[in-house]
C-alpha positions in Angstrom: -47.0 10.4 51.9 -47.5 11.6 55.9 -49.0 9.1 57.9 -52.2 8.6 58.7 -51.9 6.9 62.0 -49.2 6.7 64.5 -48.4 6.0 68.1 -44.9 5.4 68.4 -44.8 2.0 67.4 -47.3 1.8 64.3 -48.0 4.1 61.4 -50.2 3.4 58.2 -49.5 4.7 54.9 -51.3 5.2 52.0 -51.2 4.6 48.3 -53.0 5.3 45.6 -53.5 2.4 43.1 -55.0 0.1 43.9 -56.1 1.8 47.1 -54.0 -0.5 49.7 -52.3 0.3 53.1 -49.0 -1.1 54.5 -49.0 -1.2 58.2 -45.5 -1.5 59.9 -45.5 -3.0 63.1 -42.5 -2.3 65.2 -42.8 -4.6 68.0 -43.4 -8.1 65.9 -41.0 -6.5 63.3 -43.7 -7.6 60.3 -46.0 -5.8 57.5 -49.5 -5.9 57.6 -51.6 -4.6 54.8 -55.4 -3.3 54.1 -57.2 -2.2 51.4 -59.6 0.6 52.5 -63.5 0.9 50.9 -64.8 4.4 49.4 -66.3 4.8 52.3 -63.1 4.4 54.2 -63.5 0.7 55.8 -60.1 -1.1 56.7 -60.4 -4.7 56.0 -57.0 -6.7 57.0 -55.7 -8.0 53.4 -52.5 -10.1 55.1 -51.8 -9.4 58.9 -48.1 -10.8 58.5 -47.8 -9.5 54.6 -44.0 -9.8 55.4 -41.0 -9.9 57.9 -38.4 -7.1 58.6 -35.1 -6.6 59.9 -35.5 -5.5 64.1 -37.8 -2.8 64.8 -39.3 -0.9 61.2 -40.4 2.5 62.0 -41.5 3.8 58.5 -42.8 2.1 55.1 -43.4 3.5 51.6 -44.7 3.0 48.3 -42.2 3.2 45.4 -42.3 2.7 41.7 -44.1 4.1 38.8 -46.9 2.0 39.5 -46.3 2.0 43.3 -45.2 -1.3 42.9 -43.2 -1.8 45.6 -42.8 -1.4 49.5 -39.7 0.0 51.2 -39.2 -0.4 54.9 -36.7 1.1 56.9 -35.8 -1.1 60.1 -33.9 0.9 63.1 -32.6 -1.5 65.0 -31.4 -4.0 62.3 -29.7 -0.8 59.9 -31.5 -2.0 56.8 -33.8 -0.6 54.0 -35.8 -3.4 52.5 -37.1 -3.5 49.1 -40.3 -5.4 48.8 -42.8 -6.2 45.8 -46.4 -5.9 46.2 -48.6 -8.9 45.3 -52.6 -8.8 44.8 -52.9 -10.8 48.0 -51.4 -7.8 49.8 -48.8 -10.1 50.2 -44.9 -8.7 50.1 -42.0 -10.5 48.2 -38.5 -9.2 49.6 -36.7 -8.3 46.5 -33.4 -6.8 48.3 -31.9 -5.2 51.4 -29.8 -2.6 51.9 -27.5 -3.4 55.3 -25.7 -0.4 57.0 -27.8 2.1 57.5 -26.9 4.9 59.4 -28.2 4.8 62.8 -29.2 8.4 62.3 -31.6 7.5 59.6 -35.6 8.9 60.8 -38.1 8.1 58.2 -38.2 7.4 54.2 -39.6 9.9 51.5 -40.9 9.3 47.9 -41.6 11.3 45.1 
């Protein structure tokens, strides 16, 4: 899914079920994630949900039950693999080193 917010060095992306947000935050290199109301309030669920490789620049949800979080960090060349808990808390589940330095964003379908 596009973001909903970005300024160079945050973005927001939604999900659908349950209706949380994962917030990647390039310059402390951590996860943050919200749940948002029907009206559309954000209210912080865990501001440090998890830690990253240097510098992530773009976060997903993935799974048939959009189970899990995938971050791709720039300057650390890794794709991490994260499980969601009902905290909003993130469980690293595995990394991928070596990513090409070429590598812009993530995509799900």
């Amino acid at each position: 899914m596009p973001s909903v917010l970005t300024d160079g060095k945050k973005s927001i992306h939604p999900n659908i079920n349950p209706i949380q947000y994962n917030f990647n935050n390039t310059e402390s290199n951590t996860i943050s994630s919200y749940s948002v109301s029907n009206g559309g309030q954000l209210t912080l669920l865990q501001a440090v949900a998890a830690t990253t490789a240097a510098s992530p620049i773009d976060v997903v949800v993935a799974g048939p039950e959009e189970q899990y979080v995938i971050e791709l960090s720039a300057e650390g060349h890794t794709i991490g693999s994260f499980s969601r808990n009902n905290d909003g808390s993130l469980t690293m589940v595995a990394e991928m080193p070596d990513v090409t330095s070429s590598c812009a964003g993530l995509a799900t379908f």
